[in-house]
N, C-alpha and C positions, 0 to 999 in steps of 0.2 A: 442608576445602578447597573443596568443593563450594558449601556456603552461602555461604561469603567472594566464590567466583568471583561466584554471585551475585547479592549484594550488592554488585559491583564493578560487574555490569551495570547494576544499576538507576539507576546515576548518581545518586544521593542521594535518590532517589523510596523511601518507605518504607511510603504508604497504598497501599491499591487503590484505581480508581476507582470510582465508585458510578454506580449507572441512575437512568433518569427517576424511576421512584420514590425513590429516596433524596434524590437530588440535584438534580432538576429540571430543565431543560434547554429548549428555545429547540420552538417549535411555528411552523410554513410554511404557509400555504393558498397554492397554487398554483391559479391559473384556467389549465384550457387556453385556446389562442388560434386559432382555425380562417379560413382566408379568407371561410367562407361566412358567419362569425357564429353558424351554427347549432353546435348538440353534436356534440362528434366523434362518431364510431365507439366502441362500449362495448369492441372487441378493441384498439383505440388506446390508450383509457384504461387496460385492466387489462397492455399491455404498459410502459405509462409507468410503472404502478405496482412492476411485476417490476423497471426498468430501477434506478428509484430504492433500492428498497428495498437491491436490493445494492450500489448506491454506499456511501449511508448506514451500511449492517452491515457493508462488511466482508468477514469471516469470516463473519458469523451470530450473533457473541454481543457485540454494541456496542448491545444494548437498545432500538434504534432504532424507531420504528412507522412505519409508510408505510401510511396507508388509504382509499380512495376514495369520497369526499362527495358524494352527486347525480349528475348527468351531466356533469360538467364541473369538478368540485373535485379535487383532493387535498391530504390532512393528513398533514405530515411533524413528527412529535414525534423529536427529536434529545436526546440527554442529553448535558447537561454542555458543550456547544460553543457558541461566540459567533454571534452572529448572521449576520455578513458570514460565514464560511466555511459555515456551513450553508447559504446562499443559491444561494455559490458551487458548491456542491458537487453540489446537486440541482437546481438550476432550469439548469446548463449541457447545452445542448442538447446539446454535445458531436458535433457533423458538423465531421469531419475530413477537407481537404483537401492533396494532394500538387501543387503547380503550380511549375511551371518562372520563373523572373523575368524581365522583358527591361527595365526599368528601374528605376531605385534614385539616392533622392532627401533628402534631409533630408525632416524632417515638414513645415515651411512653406510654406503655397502660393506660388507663382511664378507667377501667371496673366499674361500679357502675355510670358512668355519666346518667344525663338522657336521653332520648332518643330522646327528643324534646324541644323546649326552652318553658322555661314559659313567657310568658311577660311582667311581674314585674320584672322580673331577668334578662334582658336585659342589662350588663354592660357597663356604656359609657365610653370613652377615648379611643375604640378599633379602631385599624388601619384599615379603609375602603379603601386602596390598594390606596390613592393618596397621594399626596408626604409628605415628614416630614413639609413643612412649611403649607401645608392644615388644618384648623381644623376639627378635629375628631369630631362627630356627632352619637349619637344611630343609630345602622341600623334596621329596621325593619327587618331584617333577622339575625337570628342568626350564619348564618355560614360565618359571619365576623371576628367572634374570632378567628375562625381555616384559612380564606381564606388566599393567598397569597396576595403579595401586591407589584408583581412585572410586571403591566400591566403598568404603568407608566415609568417604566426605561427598558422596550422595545427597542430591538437594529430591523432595519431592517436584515434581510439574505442574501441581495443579488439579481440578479434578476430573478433568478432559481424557486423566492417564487411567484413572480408575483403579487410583491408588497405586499404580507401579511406582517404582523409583528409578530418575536413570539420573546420569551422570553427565559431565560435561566430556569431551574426548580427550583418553587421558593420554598421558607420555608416560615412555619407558622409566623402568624405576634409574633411578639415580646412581645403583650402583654400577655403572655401566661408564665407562670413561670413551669419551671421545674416540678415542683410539679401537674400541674394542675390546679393552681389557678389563674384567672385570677386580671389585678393589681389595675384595675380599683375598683371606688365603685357601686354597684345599685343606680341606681336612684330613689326617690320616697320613702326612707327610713330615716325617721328621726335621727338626729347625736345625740352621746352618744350612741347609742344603739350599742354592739358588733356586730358584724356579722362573722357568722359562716362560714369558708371557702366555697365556691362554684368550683364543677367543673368549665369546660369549657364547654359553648351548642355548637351542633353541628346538623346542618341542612340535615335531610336525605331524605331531596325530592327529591322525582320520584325512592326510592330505595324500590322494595316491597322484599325482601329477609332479613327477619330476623336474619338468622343465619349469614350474612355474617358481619352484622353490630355486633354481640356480636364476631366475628371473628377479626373484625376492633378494639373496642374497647379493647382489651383483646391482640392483636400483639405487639409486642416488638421489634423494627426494632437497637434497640441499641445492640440484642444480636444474636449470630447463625451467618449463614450465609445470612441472609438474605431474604431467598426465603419462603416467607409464605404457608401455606398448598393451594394447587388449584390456586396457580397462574400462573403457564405455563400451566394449561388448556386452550385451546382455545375454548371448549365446554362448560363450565363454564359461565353461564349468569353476575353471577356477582365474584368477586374477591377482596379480599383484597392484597395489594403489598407492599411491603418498597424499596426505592429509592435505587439506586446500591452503591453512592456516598455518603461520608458524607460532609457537606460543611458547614462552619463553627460552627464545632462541632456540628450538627441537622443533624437528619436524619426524611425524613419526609414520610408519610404512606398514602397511598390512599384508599380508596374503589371507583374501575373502572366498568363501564359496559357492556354491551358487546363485541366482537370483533370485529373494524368496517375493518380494514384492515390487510390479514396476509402476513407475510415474503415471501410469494412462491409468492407473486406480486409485489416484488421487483425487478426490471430488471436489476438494476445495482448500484454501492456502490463505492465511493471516495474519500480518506479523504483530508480535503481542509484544507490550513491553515489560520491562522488567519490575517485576514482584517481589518484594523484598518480603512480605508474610511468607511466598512457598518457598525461599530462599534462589529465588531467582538473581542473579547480577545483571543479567547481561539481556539485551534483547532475543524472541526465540520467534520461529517461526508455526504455528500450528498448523498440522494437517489432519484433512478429514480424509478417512478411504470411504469407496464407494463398497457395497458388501464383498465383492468378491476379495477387494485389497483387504477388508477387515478381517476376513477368515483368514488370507493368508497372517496376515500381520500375529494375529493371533497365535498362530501356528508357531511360525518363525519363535516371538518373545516366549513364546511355551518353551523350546528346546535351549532359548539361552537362559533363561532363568532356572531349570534343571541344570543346563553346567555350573551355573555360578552354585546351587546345592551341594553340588560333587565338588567345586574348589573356586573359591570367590575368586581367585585372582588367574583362572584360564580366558583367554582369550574366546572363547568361544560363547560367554556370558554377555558378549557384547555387537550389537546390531550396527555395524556400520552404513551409514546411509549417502552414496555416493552420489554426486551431482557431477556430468559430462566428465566422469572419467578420476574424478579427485573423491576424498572423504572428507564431505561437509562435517559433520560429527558420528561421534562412536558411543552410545551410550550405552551403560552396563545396565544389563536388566537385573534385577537386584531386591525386587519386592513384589514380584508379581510377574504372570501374563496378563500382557493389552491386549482385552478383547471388545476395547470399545468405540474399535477403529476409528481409532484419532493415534495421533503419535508429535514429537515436538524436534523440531530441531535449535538446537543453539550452539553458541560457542564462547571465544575468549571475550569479556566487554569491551576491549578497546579495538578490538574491530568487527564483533558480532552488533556492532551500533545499530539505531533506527535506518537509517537509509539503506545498510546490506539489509537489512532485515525486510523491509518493503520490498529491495528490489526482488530480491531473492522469492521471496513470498507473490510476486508479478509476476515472475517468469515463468512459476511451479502453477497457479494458479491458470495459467491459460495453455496448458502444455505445451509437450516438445516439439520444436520446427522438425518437418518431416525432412527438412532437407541439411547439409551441413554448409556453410558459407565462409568465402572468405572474404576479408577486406580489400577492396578495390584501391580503394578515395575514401580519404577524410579532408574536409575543410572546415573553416571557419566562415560561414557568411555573416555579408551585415542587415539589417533590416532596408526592407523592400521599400517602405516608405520613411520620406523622411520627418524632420518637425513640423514641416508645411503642414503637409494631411493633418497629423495628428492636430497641432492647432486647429486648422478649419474644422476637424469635426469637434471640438472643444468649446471652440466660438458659435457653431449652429448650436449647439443643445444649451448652450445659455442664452443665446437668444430667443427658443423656445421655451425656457424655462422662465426668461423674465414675462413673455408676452403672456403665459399663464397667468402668472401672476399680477400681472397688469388687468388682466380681465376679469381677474377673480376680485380685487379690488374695489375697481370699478362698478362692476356687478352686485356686489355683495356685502362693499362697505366691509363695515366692523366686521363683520362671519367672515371676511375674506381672509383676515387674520387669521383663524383658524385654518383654511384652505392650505396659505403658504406655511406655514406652521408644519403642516400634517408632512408638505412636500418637503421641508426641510429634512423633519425626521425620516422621512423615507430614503432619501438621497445619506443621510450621512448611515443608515442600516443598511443601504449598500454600498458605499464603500469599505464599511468595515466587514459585509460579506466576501467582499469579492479581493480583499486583505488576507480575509481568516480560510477559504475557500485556494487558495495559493500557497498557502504553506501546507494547509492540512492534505489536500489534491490534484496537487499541481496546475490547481487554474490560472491560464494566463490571459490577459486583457490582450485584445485585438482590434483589429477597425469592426470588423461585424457584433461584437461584444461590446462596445461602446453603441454602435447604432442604436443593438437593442433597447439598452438602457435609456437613452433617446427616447425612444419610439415607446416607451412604458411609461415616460412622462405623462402622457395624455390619456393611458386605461388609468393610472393611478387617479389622477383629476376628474374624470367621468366618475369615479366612488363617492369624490367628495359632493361634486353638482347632482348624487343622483339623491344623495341624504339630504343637501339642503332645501331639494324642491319639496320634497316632498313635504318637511319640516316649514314651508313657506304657505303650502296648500294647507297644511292646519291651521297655521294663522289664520290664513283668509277665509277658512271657515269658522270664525269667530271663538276657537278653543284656544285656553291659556298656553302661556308659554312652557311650564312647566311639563304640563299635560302633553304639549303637543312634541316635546324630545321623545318624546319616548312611546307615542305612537308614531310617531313618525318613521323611527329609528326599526321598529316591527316592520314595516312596510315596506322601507328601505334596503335595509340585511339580507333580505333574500333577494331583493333583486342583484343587489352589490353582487353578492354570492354567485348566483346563477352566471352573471355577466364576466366575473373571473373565472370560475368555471368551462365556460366557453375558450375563454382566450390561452388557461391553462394546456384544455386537451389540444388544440390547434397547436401547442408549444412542443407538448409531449411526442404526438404524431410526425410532426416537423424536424424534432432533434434525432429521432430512430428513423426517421426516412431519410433525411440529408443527410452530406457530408460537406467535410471543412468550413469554408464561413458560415452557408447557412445554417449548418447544426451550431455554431457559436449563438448565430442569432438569434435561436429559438432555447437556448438556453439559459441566455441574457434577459428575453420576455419571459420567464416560464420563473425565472426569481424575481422577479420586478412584482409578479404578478401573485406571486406569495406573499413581500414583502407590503405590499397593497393592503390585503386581507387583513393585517398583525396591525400595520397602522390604522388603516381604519375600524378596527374593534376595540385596539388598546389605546389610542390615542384620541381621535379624531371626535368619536362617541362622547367618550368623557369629557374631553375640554366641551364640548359644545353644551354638558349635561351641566359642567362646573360654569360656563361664562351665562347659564341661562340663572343662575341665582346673586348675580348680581346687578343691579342698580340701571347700569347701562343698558344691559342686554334684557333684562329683566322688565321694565319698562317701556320697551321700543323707543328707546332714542333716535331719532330720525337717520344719525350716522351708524347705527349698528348693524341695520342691515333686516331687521327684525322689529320693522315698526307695523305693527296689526292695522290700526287705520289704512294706513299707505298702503299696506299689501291690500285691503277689501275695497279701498276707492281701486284700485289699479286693476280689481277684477271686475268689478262694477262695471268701471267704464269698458272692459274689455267683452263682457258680457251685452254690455248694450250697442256696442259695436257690431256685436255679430250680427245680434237682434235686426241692426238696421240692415244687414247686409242680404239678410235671411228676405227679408221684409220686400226688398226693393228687388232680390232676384223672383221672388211669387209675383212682382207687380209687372 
């Protein structure tokens, strides 16, 4: 049942993955980029290099090298991964910003719109953010044409929010035509008369910063890469952004305020998947703040959820959370202040997926490179070794494995069955580890990763020789067989234990001291040496409890390995042996 389970997990994945050496994988030169032009700082560099390397691994066992070229280089060898997420993954600077919104626009620029709404030219039909069967109503605020209007189809988060409500990030209402024109007519205007197209109004209260609104109106979030000029400033009182994500063909543009919360008071980052009970779709990222990020956070979602009291569909109801300069999402605070310093980010499902979602939740989780880089060199390489290696170490560890079992055999007769047996099971629980451990972690199979497992043939077999001797010393001291599993198995266990134990911490020590192969290798012993343990209490014990009640094994059949005479003549004579030897060196 166990294997079946799974085999159920692996969703039809049946290989392990392989490391740079096997398989080859994608090589980054990164140039830092400094204002002076000159070379960073060398504690800059080797902090860049710490930041990436555990983007890259992980865990620790995703084979990955991260190593510092010159004064100004770094070389990131990635196995097995394409080039655009490798890119993605390491070169994102990763400075995360918590700001408040105070306007919200389609991506198009609008340069020439007015600056403030007249109120004759209040157009009615526009969406005031309640639902399509609501009717529509002039708002006395003009920043309804632009507001979102997704305060109403609000999903809970979970209870990490503490009961807030946020939303996914919304887009401009609908009435709003490509062009700028809104579809409605003025009110207050007699019919027959043409009317002259009209922008859209847009409401900039509480924004005293002119330049950033002719900045706002005047951004193009449909073109570039999106990152508008000052907006991964954190220094920057105000900022214009365009949305990371395009979501049903809209990309939508803010003007944010200041910085209420930054990345370095994030304590921790996890991508969650989607919950269909909180009304979750899509994957989300959760974050924990550290107290000081909490207070602010708190503070911050206090002030939006009083504006959404004052008017659910103002922009200022909502917490945009920018990553390197874009708005990862905007949620409306909408049923509370977060004061339980945690917060969630997500987005549209079809590309808020598990993989951004991981990566995204990696990058946040070990925070931002102190430095900015750019792309040197991307290549494709091939793997270092070819079939040869990999066969030859293929062929040594079953030549190992057969002479085991040759000895065990020979040695131990019928019980040796159980021995290869146990080793059976152990080998096919690691391959299905080091299966399920690859997709879930990215661990990839390496030559040092193979050795290990090798070289954990022989602690795993020391479990079995140290249970049967002992089980053999009961016989020969004239106790049944029944009797004697199961002191034996007392006496045993803890050595078993002890003896794992040993080879565990030497594993644990070895993977946080080393790096590259040998932290592989000592990772590879340090699961061998677990899965040891599992087999030998869940397997090994019991067969030998179950083959002690039958006929064979039960009677000391001469071939089974467990014949009582045999084992007490063999100590007999080994005892009278000594005797002579004792005898003749006093003589």
């Amino acid at each position: 049942m166990v294997v079946l389970a799974c085999v159920a997990v692996l969703q039809g994945r049946t290989t392990p993955k392989l490391g740079l050496d096997l398989a080859g994988g994608t090589t980054v030169t990164l140039t830092a980029k400094t204002e002076s032009g000159k070379n960073p700082p060398a504690s800059q560099m080797n902090q860049a290099v710490k930041i990436m390397t555990q983007r890259v691994n992980g865990l620790g066992v995703s084979d990955a090298e991260v190593a510092k070229q010159g004064n100004n280089n770094i070389v990131v060898n990635v196995p097995g991964e394409g080039q655009g997420r490798v890119v993605s993954l390491i070169g994102t600077t990763a400075k995360l910003q918590f700001r408040q919104a105070f306007a919200i626009a389609d991506g198009k620029p609008t340069t020439g719109a007015p600056a403030s709404p007249a109120p004759s030219a209040s157009p009615s039909g526009k969406d005031d953010g309640k639902k399509k069967d609501d009717k529509a109503s002039p708002s006395p605020s003009a920043s309804a044409s632009a507001s979102p209007s997704g305060s109403a189809s609000a999903t809970p988060r979970g209870r990490a929010l503490s009961g807030a409500l946020t939303a996914p990030t919304p887009k401009p209402s609908g009435s709003v035509t490509p062009s700028g024109t809104p579809s409605g007519t003025p009110t207050g205007v007699p019919s027959g008369i043409p009317q002259q197209p009209q922008q859209p109004q847009q409401d900039y209260t509480g924004i005293d910063d002119k330049n950033v609104i002719k900045q706002f109106e005047a951004l193009n979030c449909y073109t570039g890469d999106r990152r508008a000029p000052g907006s991964n400033d954190p220094n920057r009182k105000w900022v214009a952004a365009c949305d990371q994500k395009e979501e049903n063909g809209q990309v939508t543009k803010y003007i944010l305020g200041p910085v209420r919360v930054l990345g370095e008071n994030v304590d921790g980052a996890n991508a969650m998947p989607p919950d269909s009970q909180q009304g979750q779709a899509s994957w989300s990222v959760s974050l924990k703040f550290d107290g000081k990020g909490g207070r602010q956070f708190g503070q911050v979602t206090t002030e939006a959820y009083r504006a959404y009291q004052q008017n659910p569909s103002s922009p200022q109801a909502q917490i945009a959370i920018v990553l390197d300069g874009q708005v990862v999402s905007a949620p409306s605070i909408n049923r509370g202040a977060i004061n339980g310093g945690t917060a969630s980010i997500d987005g549209p499902p079809d590309s808020f997926n598990r993989q951004y979602a991981t990566d995204l939740a990696n990058v946040l989780k070990y925070g931002a490179l102190p430095l900015e880089f750019t792309q040197s060199s991307i290549d494709e390489v091939s793997s270092t070794l070819g079939a040869d290696q990999l066969e030859g170490g293929l062929i040594a560890g079953a030549i190992g494995l057969g002479l085991v079992v040759l000895y065990c055999m020979l040695y131990y007769r019928g019980l040796g069955l159980v021995a290869v047996s146990s080793l059976v099971v152990a080998s096919g629980i690691t391959y299905i580890s080091v299966v399920i451990l690859g997709e879930g972690m990215g661990f990839r199979l390496s030559l040092p990763h193979i050795i290990g497992l090798i070289v954990s043939i022989g602690i795993t077999a020391d479990s079995f020789i140290v249970y049967f001797e002992r089980l053999r010393d009961e016989l020969r001291a004239g106790r049944k067989l029944r009797s004697s599993v199961e002191n034996a198995w007392k006496r045993a266990r803890r050595t078993i234990l002890v003896a794992d134990a040993v080879t565990f911490l030497a594993a644990l020590v070895l993977y946080f001291l080393a790096v590259g192969g040998v932290r592989g290798f000592a990772f590879a012993m340090g699961l061998t040496t677990l899965i040891d343990v599992v087999v030998v209490f869940f397997f090994t014990k019991p067969m030998v409890a179950l083959l002690s009640r039958t006929d064979f094994f039960g009677r000391g059949h001469p071939l089974s390995g467990l014949d009582a005479k045999r084992l007490r003549k063999s100590a007999q004579n080994a005892a009278a042996t000594k005797a002579a030897r004792t005898t003749s060196q006093e003589v």
